[in-house]
Each structure stands twice: as C-alpha cells, then as structure tokens.
N, C-alpha and C positions, 0 to 999 in steps of 0.2 A: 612437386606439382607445379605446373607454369602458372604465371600470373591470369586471373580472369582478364579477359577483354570485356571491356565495358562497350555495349551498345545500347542504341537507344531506336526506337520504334512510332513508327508514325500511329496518328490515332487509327485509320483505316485500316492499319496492318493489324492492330490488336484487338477490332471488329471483328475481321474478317478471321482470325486466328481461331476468338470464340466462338463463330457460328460455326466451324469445321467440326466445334465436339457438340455444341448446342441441337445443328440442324441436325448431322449424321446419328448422333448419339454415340458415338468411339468415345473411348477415354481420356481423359485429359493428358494420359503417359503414351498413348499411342501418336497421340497429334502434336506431343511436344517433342519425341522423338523423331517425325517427320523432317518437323518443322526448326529445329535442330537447338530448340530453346529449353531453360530449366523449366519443368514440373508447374514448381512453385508461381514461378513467372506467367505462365499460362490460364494457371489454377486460377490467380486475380484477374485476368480477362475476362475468364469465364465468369466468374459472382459479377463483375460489372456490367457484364453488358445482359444480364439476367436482370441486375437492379434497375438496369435502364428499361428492359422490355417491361416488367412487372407495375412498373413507374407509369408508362405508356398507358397500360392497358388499364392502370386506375383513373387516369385522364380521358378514356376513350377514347384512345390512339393506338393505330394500327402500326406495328413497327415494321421498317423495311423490310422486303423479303429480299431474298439473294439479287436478283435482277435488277431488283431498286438501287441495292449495296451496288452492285457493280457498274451498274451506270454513272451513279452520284462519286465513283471514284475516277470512271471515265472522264467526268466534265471537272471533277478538279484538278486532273493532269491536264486534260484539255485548257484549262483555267491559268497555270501554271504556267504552262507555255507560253502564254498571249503574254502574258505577264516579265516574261523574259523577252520575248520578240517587242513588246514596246520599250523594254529599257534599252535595249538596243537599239530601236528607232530614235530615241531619246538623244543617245550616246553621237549618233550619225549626224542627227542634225545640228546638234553644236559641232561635230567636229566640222561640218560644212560652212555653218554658218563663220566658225572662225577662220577657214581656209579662203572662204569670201571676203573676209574682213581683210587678211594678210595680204590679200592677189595685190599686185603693179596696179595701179590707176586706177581703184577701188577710191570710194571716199574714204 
C-alpha cells in the first residue's frame, strides 16, 4: 500500500464540506467520496459544524446560510488578494526608493 499524503484543509473548505451533507441531507460516504476525502475526516466536519449551528441557535443566532457562506468566502479571497497586491507595493517602493538612493547625482 503507498504512503498516505498528508493534506491539510482551509476552515472554509471543511464549512462548506459539511453543509454539502448537512444542507442536502446525502450521506457522509457519498460526499466524501465526491469529495475525494476519508469518511472519518468528514464525519468530524460534520459534528463540528452541527456544534457550531446548535451553539448559534442557543445564543439566538442565526447561522449563515449558503449565500452568506459563499460570499464571506468571496471577500476573504477578495481580502487575500489585496493583501498580496499591497506586499507587493510594499516590495516596489523600496526597491524604488533604493534605485533613487543609487541614481548618479542623487544626494
């Protein structure tokens, strides 16, 4: 048998995993099948983010529904990005600022 590959899973992916059996009601072998992850692996998405709704709903909180999930994952790629685009600006302006400092007859 090959060695397991170890991967690891953003939180939004192991959300969005459990609402696939939560919301539809499929089975947690059908979706982890898809999804191409172990059972087992799955199974703990699903109790957690059950504890987390169940949690919600004794605070008086409404939990996101699909649309909410998928937006709030939109603006943290969205988030993400800016996030990279300013280390980058970052990155440019020293390297300007030292390319100014280098120039001939610069002080």
């Amino acid at each position: 048998m090959p060695p397991r590959k170890r991967r690891s899973f953003t939180a939004e992916y192991k959300v969005e995993a459990a609402h696939r059996v939560i919301d539809s009601g499929r089975g947690i072998a059908e979706v982890a099948r898809e999804l191409g992850i172990h059972e087992t692996v799955l199974s703990t998405w699903v109790k957690d983010e059950r504890r987390r709704i169940a949690a919600a709903e004794i605070h008086g909180e409404k939990p996101l529904d699909a649309a909410e999930r998928a937006e709030l994952l939109r603006l943290r790629r969205q988030v993400g990005e800016l996030g990279k685009d300013n280390a980058f600006l970052v990155k440019a302006s020293a390297y300007f600022a030292a390319m100014h400092k280098n120039r001939s007859g610069s002080i």
